[in-house]
N, C-alpha and C positions, 0 to 999 in steps of 0.2 A: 504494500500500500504506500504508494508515496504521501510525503511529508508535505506539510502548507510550507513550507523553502524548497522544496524540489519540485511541487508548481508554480511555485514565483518564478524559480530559476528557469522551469522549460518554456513559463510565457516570455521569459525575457530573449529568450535563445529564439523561439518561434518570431516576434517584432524584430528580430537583428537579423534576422532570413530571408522574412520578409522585404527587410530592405531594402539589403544585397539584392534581392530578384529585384527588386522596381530598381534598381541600380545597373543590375543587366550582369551583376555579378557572380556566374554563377561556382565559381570556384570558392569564393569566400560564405555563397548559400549552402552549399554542398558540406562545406565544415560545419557549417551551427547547425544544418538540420543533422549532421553525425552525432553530437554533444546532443544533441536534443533528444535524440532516441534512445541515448545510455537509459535516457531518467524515463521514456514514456514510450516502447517500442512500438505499443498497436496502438497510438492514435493515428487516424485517416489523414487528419490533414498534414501533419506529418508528411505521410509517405506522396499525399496529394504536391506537397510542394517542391520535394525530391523530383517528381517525375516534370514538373513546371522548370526546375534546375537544372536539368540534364537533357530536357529539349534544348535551352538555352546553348547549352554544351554539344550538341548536336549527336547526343547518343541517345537514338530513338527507340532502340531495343529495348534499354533500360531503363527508360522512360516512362513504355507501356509496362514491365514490370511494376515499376513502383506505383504506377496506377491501380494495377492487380491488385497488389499488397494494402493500399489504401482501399478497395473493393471488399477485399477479405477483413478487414477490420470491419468497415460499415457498406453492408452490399447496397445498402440506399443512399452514397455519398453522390448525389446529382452531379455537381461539376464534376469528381472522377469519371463519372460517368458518361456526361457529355466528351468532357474531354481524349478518354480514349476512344469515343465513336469517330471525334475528329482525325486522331490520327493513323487511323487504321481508312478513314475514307481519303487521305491524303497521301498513304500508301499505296492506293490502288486499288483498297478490299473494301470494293463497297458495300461490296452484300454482308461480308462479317459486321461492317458500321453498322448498317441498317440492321441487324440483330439487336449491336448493343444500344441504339435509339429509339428501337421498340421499348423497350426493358424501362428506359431513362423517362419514354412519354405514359408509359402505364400507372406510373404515381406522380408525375413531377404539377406541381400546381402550376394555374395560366398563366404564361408570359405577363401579367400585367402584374401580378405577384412578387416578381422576384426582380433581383439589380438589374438594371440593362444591359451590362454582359453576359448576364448566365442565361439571361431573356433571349436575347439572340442568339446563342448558342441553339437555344429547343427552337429556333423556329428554324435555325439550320436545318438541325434533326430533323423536325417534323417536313420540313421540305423532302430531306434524301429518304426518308421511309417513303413519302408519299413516289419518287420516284421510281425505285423499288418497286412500291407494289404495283405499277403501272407493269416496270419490266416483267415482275410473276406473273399476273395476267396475260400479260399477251404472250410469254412462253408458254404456258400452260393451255391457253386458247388455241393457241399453233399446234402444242403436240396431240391435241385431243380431239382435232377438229375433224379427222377423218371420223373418228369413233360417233360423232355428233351427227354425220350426217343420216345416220343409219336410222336416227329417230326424229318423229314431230317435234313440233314445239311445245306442245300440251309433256311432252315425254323428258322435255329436257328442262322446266320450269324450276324443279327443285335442287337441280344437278345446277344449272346456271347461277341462283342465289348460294347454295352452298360456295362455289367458285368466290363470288362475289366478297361472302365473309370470309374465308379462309384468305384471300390477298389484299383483306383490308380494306374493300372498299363500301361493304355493309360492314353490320352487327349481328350478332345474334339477340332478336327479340322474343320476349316470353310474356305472359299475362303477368299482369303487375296490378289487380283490381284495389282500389283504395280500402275497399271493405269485407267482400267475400270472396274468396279466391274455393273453387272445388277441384278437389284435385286431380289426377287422372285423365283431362280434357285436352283434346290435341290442340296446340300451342300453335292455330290457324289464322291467318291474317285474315285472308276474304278464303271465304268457305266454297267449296262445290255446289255450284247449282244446280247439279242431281241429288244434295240433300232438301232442296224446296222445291217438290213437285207443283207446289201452287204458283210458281215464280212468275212463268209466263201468263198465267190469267191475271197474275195482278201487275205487270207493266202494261198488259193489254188494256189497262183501267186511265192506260195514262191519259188522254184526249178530256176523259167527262171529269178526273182529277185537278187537270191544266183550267176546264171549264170553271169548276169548283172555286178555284185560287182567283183567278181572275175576276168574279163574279163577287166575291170576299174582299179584294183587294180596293173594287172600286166602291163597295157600299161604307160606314161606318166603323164597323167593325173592322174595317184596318187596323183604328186605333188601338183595337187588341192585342195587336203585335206587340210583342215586351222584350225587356232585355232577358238573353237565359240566363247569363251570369250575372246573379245577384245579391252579390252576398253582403252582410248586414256591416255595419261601422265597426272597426275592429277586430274584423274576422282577419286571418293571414288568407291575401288575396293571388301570392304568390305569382305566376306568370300570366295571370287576369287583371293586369291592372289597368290595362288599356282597354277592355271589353268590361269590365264591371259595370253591371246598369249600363252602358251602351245600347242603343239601338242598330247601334251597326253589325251585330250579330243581334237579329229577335225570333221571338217563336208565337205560332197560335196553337194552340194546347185541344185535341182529341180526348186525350186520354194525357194525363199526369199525375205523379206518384199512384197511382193504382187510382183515379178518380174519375169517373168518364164527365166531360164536357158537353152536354146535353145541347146546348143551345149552339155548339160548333157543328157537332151532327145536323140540327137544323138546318143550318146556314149553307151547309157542303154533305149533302146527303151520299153523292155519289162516293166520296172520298170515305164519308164513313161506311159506308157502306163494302167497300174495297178494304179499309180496315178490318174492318170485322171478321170478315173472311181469313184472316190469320191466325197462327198458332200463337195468340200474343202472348207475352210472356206475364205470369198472372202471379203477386206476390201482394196482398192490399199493404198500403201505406209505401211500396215500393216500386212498382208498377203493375200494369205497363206506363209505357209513356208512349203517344204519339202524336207527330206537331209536324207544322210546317217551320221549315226553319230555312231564316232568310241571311244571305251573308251580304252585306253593303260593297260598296264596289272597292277595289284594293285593299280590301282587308285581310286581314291574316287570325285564322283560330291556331293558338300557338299548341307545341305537341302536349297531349296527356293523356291520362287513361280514367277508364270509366268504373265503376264499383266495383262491380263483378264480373264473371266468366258464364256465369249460368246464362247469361242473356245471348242474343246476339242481335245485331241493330240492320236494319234493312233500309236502305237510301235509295229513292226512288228521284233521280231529278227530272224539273218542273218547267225551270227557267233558267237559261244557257246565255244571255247577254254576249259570253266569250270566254274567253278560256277560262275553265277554274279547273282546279284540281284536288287529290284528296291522296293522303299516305297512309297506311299501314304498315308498320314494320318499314323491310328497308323496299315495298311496292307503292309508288307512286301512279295512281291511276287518273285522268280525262275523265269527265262526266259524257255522258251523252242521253240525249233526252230517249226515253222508252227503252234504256237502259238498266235496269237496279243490280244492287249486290248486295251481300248481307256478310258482316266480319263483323270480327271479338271487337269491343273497343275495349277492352281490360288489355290490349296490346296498344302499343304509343302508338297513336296517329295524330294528324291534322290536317286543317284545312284550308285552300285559298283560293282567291275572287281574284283575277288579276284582271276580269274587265272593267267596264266601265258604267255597269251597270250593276243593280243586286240579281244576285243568284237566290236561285229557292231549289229548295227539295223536300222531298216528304222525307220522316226518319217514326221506325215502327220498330219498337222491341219483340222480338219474335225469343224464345224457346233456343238455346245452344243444340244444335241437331244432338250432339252425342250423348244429354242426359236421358236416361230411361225415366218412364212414366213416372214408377214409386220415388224416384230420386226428383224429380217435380215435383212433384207432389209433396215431398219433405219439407223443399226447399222452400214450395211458398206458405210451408206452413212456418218455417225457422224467422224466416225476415220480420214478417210482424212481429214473432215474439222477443225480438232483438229490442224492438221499440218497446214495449211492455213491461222487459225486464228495467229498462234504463227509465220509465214510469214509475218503477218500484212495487210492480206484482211481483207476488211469491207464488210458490207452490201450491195449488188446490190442496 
């Protein structure tokens, strides 16, 4: 255990090191950091500033050694770690760098965090991985492309995303529900439209739907339209602070938290009538939910994910002004009108209007294809009692 004098004396030897190196000295650094490691052998920086000293000196061999050395003290030392990605990509070995700046950008906090040298350094980094995996891909595309042609596109869909995340340039995404997560359920972005036999009768609805909206849009009952995010003074609004109470994201409400909207039905028979007809997904006090929902022009609904997995949400668009889009996972998909699909939103997604007008679409909680009936049935018996319990019922 060193002594309160034997760390006086290795801070004093470490500041006289350091000097020397901003002096460009690295024969007089190279002594104090010898004397410095009598007293403290496996400190990182230490060995961090040997290897700083002996570049100077232009022994580079020994340089990436005492980086190692600084490594194996503290394997999360960031600068050694940048630093030997540098000089191994300055070697020649980029692809060895690109390993060790993977490693460096999997923990290192955002460049706006850290000094501006160590800051630039990770954007190096993140530039040469990013280049990297450009080169994996397109070697990996090249050698696999004869094997690719043998199959559709329906056939290569999962093969092409895995590709994607394994060279960096997706993620892997999984349900991430804020509140009820079931477990066991395939971890599906947008689902098969051979699991909703009703699929096509209900985009077939789209014309008296579009009728509907229209017919709504120009009576009173516009005014109905409200902001969805609306959460109370003081709540953590977290990446909603730009759409809170906004109307630049609103909705007219069918059905919400499990309540049907009597006088919406009225007003858009055909629409509810088209709802109805679904497997909607039935939990009272938590749904269904179904609404028209309107995104303003150049807006952006930023990424997040929805309570649960039991559900799955069905978007049917209405009004196309121009381009908008919509992601699940790392699938960014084009609306098109008479088009719907139905995915997890307990998987990151978001939204955006990039025209010049508001977008609308219908959105309908439909039933997760893969839970069995009795597990339905559980489930919308559990939700309410969630609420019940936190009322303060007990046990019959």
């Amino acid at each position: 255990m060193m002594t309160a004098t034997g760390g006086a004396q290795f801070a004093t030897l470490m500041r006289a090191a350091n000097a020397a190196l901003d002096a460009k000295d690295a024969a007089r650094a190279l002594q104090l950091l010898a004397d410095a490691e009598r007293l403290e052998p496996k400190n990182p920086d230490l060995h961090y500033n040997r290897a700083f000293a002996l570049k100077l000196a232009n022994d580079f061999a020994a340089s990436l050694k005492s980086l190692d050395a600084a490594l194996a003290c503290e394997p999360y030392h960031l600068p050694a770690m940048l630093s030997k990605g540098e000089m191994l990509a300055n070697g020649g070995l980029k692809r060895d760098a690109a390993m060790v700046f993977r490693n460096a950008l999997a923990f290192a906090p955002p460049p706006e965090r850290l000094p501006p040298q160590l800051a630039e350094s990770l954007r190096r980094a993140s530039a040469l991985v990013a280049e990297d995996n450009a080169a994996q891909r397109d070697f990996f595309e090249h050698e696999v492309a004869s094997l690719k042609q043998k199959y559709g596109r329906s056939e290569l869909k999962r093969f092409d995303e895995c590709l994607s995340i394994f060279t960096g340039f997706g993620r892997a995404y999984f349900p991430q529900p804020t509140m009820l997560h079931f477990p066991a359920l395939p971890p599906v972005c947008y689902f098969d439209r051979a699991l909703f036999p009703w699929l096509e009768e209900y985009e077939a609805a789209t014309p008296a739907i579009q009728e509907d909206l229209e017919s709504l849009l120009a009576s009173p009952a516009s005014e109905e339209f409200s902001p969805y995010i609306d959460y109370p003074p003081g709540a953590p609004i977290n990446q909603w602070g730009e759409l809170n109470k906004s109307r630049r994201w609103s909705s007219y409400f069918f059905w919400k938290d499990g309540t049907r909207n009597e006088s919406a039905f009225e007003r858009a028979p055909r629409t509810g009538a088209a709802i109805d007809k679904l497997p909607l997904f039935d939990a009272p006090e938590f749904g269904p939910a179904a609404f028209f929902s309107s995104l303003a022009a150049h807006s952006h609904i930023p990424p997040h994910v929805g309570s649960s997995n039991v559900r799955s949400i069905v978007h049917l668009p209405l009004i196309l002004p121009g381009r908008a889009w919509f992601r699940v996972g790392n699938e960014r998909r084009d609306w098109k009108i008479g088009e719907a699909w139905v995915f997890d939103d307990s998987i990151d997604h978001e939204a955006m209007n990039e025209a010049d007008l508001t977008r609308t679409i219908l959105i309908v909680d439909v039933w997760n294809p893969y839970l069995t009936e009795p597990e339905r049935e559980l489930v919308s018996a559990l939700l309410p009692l969630s609420r019940a319990y936190k009322r303060g019922a007990r046990p019959a």
